[in-house]
Every structure is written in structure tokens, then in C-alpha cells.
C-alpha positions in Angstrom: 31.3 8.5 -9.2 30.8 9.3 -6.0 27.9 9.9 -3.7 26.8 11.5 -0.4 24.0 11.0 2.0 23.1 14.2 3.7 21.3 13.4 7.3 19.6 16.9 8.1 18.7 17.9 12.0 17.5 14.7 13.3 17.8 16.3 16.9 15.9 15.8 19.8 14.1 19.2 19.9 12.8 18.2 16.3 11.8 14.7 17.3 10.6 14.5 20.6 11.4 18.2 22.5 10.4 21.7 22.1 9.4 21.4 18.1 8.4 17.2 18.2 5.9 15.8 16.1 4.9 12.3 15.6 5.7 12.6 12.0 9.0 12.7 13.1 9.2 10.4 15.7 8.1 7.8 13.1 11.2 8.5 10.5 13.4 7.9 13.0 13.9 4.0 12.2 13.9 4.5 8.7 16.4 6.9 8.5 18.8 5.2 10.8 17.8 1.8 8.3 19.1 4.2 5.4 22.4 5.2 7.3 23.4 1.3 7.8 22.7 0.6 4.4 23.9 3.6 2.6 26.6 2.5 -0.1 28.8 5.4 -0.5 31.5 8.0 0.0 30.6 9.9 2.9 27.6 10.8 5.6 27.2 14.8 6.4 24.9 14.8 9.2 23.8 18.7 10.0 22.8 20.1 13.4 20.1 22.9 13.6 22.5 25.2 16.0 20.9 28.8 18.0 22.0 30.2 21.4 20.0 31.0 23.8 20.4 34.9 24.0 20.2 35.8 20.6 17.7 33.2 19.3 14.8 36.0 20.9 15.9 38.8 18.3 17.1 36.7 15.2 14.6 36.8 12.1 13.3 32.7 12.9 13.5 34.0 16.6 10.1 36.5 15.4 8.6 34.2 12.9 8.8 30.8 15.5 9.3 32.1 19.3 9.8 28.5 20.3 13.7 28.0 21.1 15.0 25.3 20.0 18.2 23.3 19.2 19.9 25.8 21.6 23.8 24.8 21.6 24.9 22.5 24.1 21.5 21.2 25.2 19.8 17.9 24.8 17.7 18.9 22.3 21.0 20.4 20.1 22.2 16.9 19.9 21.2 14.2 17.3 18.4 11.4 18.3 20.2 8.7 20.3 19.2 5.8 17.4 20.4 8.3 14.8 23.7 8.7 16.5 24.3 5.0 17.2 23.8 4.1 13.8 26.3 7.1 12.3 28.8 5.9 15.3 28.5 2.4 13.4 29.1 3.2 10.3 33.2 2.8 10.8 33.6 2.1 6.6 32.3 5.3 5.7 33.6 9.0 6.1 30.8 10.5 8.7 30.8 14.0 9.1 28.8 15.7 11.7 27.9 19.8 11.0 26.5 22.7 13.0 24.3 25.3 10.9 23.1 28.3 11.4 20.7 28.9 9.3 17.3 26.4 7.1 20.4 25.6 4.8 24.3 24.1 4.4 25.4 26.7 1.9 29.4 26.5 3.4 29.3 22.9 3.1 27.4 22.8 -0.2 30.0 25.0 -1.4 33.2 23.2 0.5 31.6 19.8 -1.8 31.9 22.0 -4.8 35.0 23.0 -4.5 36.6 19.6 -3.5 35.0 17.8 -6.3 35.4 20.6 -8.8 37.9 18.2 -10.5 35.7 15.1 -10.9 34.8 13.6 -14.2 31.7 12.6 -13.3 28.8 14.8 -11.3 28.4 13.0 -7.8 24.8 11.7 -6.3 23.1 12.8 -3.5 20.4 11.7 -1.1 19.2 13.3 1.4 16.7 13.0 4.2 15.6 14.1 7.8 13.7 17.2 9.0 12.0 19.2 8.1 10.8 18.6 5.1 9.6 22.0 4.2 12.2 23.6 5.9 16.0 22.6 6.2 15.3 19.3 3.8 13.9 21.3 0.8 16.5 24.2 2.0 19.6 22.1 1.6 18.5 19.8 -1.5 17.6 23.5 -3.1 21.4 24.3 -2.6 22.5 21.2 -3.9 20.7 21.3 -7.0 22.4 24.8 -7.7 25.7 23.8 -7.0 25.6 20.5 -9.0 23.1 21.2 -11.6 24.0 17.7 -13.1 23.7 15.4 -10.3 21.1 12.9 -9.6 19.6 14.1 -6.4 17.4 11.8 -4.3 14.9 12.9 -1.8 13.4 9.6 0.5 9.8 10.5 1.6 9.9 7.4 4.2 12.9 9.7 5.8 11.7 12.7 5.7 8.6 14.3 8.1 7.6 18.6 7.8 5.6 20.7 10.5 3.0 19.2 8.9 1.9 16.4 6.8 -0.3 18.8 4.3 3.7 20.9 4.3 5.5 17.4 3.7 3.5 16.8 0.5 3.9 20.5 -0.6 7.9 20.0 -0.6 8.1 16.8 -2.0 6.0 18.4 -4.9 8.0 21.6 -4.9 11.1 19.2 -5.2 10.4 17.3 -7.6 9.5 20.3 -10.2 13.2 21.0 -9.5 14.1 17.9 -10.8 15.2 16.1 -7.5 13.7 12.6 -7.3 11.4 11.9 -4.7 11.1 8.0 -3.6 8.8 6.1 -1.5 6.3 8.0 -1.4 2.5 6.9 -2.5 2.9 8.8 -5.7 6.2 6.9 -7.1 5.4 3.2 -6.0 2.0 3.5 -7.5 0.0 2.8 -4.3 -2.5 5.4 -4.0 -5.3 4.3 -2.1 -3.9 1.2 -0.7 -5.7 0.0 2.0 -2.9 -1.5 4.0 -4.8 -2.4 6.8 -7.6 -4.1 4.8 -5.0 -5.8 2.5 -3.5 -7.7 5.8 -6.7 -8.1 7.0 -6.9 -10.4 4.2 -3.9 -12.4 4.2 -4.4 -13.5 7.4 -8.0 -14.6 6.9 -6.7 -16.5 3.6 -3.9 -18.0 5.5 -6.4 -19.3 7.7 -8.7 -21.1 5.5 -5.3 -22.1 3.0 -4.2 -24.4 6.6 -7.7 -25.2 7.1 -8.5 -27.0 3.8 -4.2 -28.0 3.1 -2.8 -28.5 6.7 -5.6 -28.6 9.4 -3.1 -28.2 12.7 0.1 -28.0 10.9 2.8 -25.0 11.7 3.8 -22.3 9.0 7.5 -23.0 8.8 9.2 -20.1 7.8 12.5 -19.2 6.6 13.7 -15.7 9.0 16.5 -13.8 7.7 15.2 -11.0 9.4 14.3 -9.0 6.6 10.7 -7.2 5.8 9.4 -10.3 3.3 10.2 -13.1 6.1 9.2 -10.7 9.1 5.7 -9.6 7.9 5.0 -13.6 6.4 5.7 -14.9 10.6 3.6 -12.4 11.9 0.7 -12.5 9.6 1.1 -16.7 10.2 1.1 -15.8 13.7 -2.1 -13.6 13.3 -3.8 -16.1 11.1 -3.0 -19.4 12.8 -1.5 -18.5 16.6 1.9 -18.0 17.6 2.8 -21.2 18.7 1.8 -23.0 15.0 4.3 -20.8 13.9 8.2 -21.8 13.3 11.5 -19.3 12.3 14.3 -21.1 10.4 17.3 -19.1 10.7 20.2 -20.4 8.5 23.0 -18.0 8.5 25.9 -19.5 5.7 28.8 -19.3 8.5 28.8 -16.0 9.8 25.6 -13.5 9.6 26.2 -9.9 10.4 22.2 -8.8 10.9 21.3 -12.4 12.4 19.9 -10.5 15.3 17.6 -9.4 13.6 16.1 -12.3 12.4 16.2 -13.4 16.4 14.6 -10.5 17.3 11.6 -11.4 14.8 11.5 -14.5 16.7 11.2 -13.1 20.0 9.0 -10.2 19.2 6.4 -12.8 17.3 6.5 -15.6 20.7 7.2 -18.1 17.6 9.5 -20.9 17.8 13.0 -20.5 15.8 16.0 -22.9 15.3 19.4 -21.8 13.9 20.8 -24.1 11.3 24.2 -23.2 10.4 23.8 -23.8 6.9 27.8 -23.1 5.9 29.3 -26.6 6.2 26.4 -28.5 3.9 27.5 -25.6 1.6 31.2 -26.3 1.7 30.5 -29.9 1.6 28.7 -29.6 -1.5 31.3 -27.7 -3.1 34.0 -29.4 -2.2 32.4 -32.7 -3.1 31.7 -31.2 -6.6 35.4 -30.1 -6.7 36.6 -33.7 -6.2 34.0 -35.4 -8.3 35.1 -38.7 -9.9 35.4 -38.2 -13.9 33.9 -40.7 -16.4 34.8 -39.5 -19.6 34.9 -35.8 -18.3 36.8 -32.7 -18.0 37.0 -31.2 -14.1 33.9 -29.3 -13.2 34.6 -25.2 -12.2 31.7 -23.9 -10.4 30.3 -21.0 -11.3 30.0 -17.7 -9.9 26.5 -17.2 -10.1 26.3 -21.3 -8.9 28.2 -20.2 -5.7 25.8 -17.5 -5.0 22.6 -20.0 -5.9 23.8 -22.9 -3.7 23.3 -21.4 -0.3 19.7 -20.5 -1.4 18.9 -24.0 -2.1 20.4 -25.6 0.7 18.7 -23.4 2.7 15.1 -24.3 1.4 16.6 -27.8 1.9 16.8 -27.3 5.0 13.7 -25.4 5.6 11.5 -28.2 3.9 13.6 -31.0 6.3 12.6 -28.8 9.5 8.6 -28.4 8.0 8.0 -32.3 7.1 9.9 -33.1 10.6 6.7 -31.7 12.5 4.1 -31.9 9.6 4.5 -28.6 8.8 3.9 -26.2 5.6 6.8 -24.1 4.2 6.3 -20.5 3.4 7.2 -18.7 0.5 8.0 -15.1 1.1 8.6 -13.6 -2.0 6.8 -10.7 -3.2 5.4 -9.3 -6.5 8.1 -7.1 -7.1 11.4 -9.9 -6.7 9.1 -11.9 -8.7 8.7 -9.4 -11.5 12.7 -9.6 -12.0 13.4 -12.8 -11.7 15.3 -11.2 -8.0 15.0 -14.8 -6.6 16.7 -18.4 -7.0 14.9 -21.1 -8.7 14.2 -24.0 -6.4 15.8 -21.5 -3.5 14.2 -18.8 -2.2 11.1 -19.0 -5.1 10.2 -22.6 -3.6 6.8 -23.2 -0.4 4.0 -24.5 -0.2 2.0 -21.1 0.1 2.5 -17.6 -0.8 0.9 -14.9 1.2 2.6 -11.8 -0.9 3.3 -13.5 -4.3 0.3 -10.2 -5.5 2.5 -7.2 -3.1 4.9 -5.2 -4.2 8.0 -4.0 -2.2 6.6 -1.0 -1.1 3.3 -2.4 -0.4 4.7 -5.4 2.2 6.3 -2.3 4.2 3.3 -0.4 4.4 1.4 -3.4 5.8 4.4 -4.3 7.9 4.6 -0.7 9.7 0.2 -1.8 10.1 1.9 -4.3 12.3 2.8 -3.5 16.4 4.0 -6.9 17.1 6.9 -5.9 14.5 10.0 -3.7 15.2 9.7 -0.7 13.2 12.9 -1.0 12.0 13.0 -4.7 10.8 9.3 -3.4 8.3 11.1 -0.9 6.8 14.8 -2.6 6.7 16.9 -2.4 3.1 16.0 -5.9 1.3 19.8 -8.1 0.7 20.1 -11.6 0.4 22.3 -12.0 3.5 25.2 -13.4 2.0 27.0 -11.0 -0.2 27.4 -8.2 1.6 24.9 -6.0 -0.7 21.6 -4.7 -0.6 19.5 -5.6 -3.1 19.1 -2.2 -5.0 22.8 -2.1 -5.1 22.9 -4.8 -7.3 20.1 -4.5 -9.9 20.4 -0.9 -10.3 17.3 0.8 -9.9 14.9 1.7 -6.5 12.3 -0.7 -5.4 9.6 2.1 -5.4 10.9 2.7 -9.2 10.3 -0.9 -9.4 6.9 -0.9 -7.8 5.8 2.0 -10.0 6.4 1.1 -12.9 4.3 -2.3 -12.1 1.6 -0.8 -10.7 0.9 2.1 -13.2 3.0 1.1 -16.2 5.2 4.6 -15.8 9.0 4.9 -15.4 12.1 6.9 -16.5 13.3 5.7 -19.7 16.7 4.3 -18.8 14.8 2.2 -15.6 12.2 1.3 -18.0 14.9 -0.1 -19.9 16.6 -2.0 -17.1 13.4 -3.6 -15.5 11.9 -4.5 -19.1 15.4 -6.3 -19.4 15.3 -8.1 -16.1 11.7 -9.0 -16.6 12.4 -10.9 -20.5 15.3 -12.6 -19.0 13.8 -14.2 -16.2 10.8 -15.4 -17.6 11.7 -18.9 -17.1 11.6 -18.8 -13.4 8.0 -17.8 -13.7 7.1 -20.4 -16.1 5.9 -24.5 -14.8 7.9 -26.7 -16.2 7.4 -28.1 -19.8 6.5 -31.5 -20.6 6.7 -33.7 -23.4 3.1 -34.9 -24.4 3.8 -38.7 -25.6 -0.1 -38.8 -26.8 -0.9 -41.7 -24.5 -4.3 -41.6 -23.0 -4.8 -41.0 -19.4 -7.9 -42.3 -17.7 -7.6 -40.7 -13.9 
């Protein structure tokens, strides 16, 4: 199957020219996030294209006398962060279109012809600006063109004219059966005070240190990720910067560990980088050449392979923390916990938990609460760092589906399905451990 992400007029004049909101200037950072991240076939990035002398006289010319995305001009050409992150993107086809008009139709109609052949309908997301304009416009056409296809719509991607006309075409989208994410209404978090819920945490990191470490850091495991980033910097709110201490522990070579050094500096905390990747080979090569005693040669594992790195990095983190008297953070939210989406005595392992009750959705809209934090590093794509994969990719359904269905009990039958499956099988990560009760008496 294949899939397309269509990147609609993320221009200049649309962002921060002639027809700039702050709505828009906001998306930006998500939607360059989703374009790094985005797992499939192709990128079709669209330009909003007029000219100057017949703009006046055109239809849109009457109905909005502002010129805009004139060809040839600054405000024609795509937001310098968008751009950057497309030019990256060497792995993936990236194609970059003028239109004329709110919607694609010749490329919508190019797509249909080219794929006219497949067995399978192909997906689609889409996002940019505006949402009640070219967004609705061009996920419209798709719809007709591929009345089969599982089109997505990201609200965190997405900005309109206005914010009253942004919810208007998210409703009007989904009621033609395009699936609208992230947005309050599909991760369950209407009314959520994100503001007073980190207000919160950091008061109840405060008085955890104050009553179980009284002038002890927060040692913290950074992989630069949203869970790790918002934990530092409400430890940072709660207790000062400089009781606050990054682990970075890339397993050899870390493609995004800039990231988690850019948390670091950002926050003023300390960080150390422990190159975790020759305690992992020396594990697994000591395993590989254990001596035998009445045994057959041990194989690891896949899944072992994938768990080992986890565990020697909490290893590591807890050597660091009791070095300086410190406590160990667990960043984990409500959501990975739900699925079982962590490694037992790995990443599930600290001595407090400041988002154990969030969901996924709900640590990025306290995170984007935060100034201290880069914008994009709130709203980044959750992996694990080491296989290459985000974590959506691999279990198969959308955090906000994920966060929904906790928080209000709802979801689509066949992500129902999964999550209630995921949830059943890794029940015995959430459970303590079970003890044999000998029956002996015990008088402390």
C-alpha cells in the first residue's frame, strides 16, 4: 500500500507576510516534525501561485483584495523551516507544486491515474494552510478521487483564517469521512487545563524531593523526545536548574542526539553523554560465549536485542543518580503505560513519576505551555531512538486514537481491537511482583 503526505501552501505570505496569522506561525514546527517523520512513498508539497497583474481582476482577486503568494516573491516561496526539512528528507520522493486555484485537482487526478493499477487504495495525510480553504479544498478532492482511502487530516498541522473557521472544517471533514487527529475532540481532552495541570506537577515534584530527597538532583534520562523534555523542565521548574541532570546514552550512533543536547542547553541543566553501545556489545557478546554446564548455546532473541539497550541504559542512569545522591526519573506517560509501549526494568524503572496519569496528547499540550522548551522537541514524533521507527509505526494505531479511547472509552472498532489486545497482553508489566506467602509471622 502506499501513502502520501500532501504539505499544502506553507508559504511565507500565509505564515508571516501579507495573509500571516499566529495560528499559523505556530504549525510551523509541527508540520516540519511530521515531514521528518513521515513513513512513506512520497511528499507533494503545493504552492499558492497568483501574478501580480491579473491577481486584481481574478474571482479571489474581488472576494480577498490582498495579493498574495505572487510568483517569484518571498512570500511565493515555502517557510524556510518547511523547506529545510523537505530538503532533508533525501529517502523519500518530494515533490514541490504550483496551483492556481484553493485546490490540486491536476495532481489529484495525475495520483489517480498512476495508481489506477494498485491492488490496494493508497493513504493520505495531509496538513498546512488553510484549513478552510486549500486544506479542506484538496482533502475534498482526494476523497472523490479515492473514495476508498484512509484519509488523515492533523489538526496540530493545520491553522484557517480563523480559529472559529479551523474548527468548522475539521467538522465539515470529518462528516466526509476523512479522519481528523489531534485535535481536542479525538484525544479526549476537552477542557484540559494544561496550564493548571503543570502547575501541579511541579508543585508535587517539589514536596516528592522535599519529604524523599531534600537537596538531591532529578537525574533524568534525555533522548530528546517530548516525555524526557517536558520531565527536565518541569524538575527544573520545581527544584532549580542546577538540581537538575540529562543522561544522554546514545547505543553507538544517534541520529536526533541533538536534540536531546539542545534540551540540555535550553533547560541550563547539567548533561553527560554515556555511550552506552560497547556495555551493550559486551553483554551480548559475553552471553554469546557463555560457558555451558549441562546446556545447549544460548541465541538471543530479537525482542532481547531490542530490550538490552533499555536496561543498560537505566543502568546507567541509576549509576550516574546514586553517584551524586540523586533520584532517577521516570518519564513514561499514561498512554505507553496503557500498552505495555515500555521495557520492564528499562525505560518503566525511577524513583518518581511526574506523568505516569498523562496521556500522549496531554504531555504535548503542557509541553507547548512551556517557553523554556523548543517548540519542536514538545510536539516531536515519540521512537525509542534505536530502531529507526517512530512509535506509531510500530503498534499501528495514532497516539490521539490511543488517548481517546482511554480517556472517553470510544474508538473505531478495528483500533479498539488492537489497543484492547496490547492492553491484555502487557498486563504483567503493570502488575508488582508476586510473592509466595510461607505463613510465617512478621512482627515489624
Amino acid at each position: 500500500m502506499k501513502r502520501y503526505l500532501f504539505v499544502i501552501d506553507m508559504q511565507n505570505d500565509f505564515i508571516d507576510g501579507s495573509l500571516g496569522t499566529s495560528e499559523a506561525v505556530k504549525i510551523v514546527p509541527a508540520c516540519a516534525e511530521k515531514i521528518k517523520h513521515f513513513s512513506g512513498n512520497k511528499i507533494i508539497a503545493t504552492l499558492d501561485t497568483h501574478f501580480s497583474e491579473t491577481y486584481e481582476n481574478s474571482l479571489e482577486g474581488k472576494k480577498l483584495p490582498v495579493v498574495h503568494c505572487v510568483d517569484g516573491t518571498r512570500g511565493h516561496g515555502l517557510n524556510e523551516q518547511i523547506k529545510a526539512a523537505l530538503l532533508a528528507r533525501k529517502d523519500v520522493e518530494v515533490e514541490t507544486v504550483k496551483k492556481y486555484t484553493f485546490g490540486a485537482a491536476d495532481v489529484v487526478n495525475r495520483l489517480k491515474q498512476e495508481l489506477s493499477d494498485e491492488t490496494e487504495p493508497p493513504e493520505f495525510e495531509i496538513a498546512g494552510l488553510c484549513t478552510d480553504i486549500c486544506v479542506i479544498s484538496n482533502a475534498l478532492l482526494l476523497r472523490a478521487a479515492f473514495p476508498d482511502s484512509v484519509i488523515t487530516a492533523d489538526a496540530t498541522c493545520c491553522a484557517g483564517v480563523t480559529p472559529r473557521l479551523h474548527e468548522a472544517a475539521l467538522a465539515a471533514m470529518r462528516s466526509c469521512q476523512i479522519d481528523v487527529v489531534n485535535d481536542n475532540r479525538d484525544s479526549g481532552e476537552t477542557g484540559f487545563d494544561a496550564e493548571a495541570i503543570r502547575d501541579g506537577a511541579v508543585e508535587w515534584i517539589r514536596e516528592w524531593f522535599a519529604e524523599n530527597g531534600p537537596g538531591s538532583p532529578a537525574v533524568i534520562g534525555i533522548s530528546g523526545g517530548k516525555d524526557s523534555t517536558v520531565v527536565a523542565a518541569l524538575c527544573a521548574r520545581a527544584l532549580g536548574p542546577e538540581r537538575v541532570v540529562g543522561v544522554m546514552m546514545p547505543d553507538g550512533v544517534q541520529p536526533d542526539i541533538d536534540d536531546s543536547k539542545k534540551v540540555v542547553s535550553s533547560l541550563g541543566i547539567r548533561g553527560y553523554t554515556v555511550n552506552i553501545a560497547a556495555a551493550t556489545r559486551g553483554v551480548t557478546e559475553a552471553i554469546g560465549t557463555a560457558g555451558l554446564c549441562g546446556a545447549e548455546p544460548l541465541t538471543l532473541s530479537e525482542q532481547t536485542r531490542k530490550n538490552l539497550p533499555p536496561r543498560i541504559r537505566m543502568a546507567t542512569i541509576y549509576a550516574v543518580s546514586q553517584s551524586m545522591n540523586g533520584r532517577v526519573a521516570n518519564t513514561c506517560n499514561l498512554s505507553e503505560t496503557m500498552i505495555g509501549w515500555e521495557t520492564k526494568w528499562g525505560d518503566a524503572v525511577g524513583d518518581f513519576s511526574p506523568l505516569c496519569g498523562l496521556t500522549a496528547s496531554e504531555v504535548v499540550k503542557i509541553g507547548l505551555t512551556m517557553p523554556e522548551i523548543p517548540e519542536e522537541l514538545a510536539v516531536k514524533a515519540p521512537s525509542d531512538g534505536l530502531c529507526g521507527r517512530t512509535d506509531e509505526d510500530a503498534f499501528g494505531f495514532r497516539y490521539s486514537e490511543l488517548d481517546r479511547y482511554i480517556r472517553t472509552g470510544e474508538a473505531e472498532p478495528g483500533v479498539k481491537e488492537k489497543i484492547d489486545a496490547k492492553i491484555r497482553g502487557s498486563a504483567f508489566k503493570r502488575a508488582p511482583i508476586q510473592g509466595f506467602d510461607a505463613g510465617l509471622p512478621k512482627m515489624v
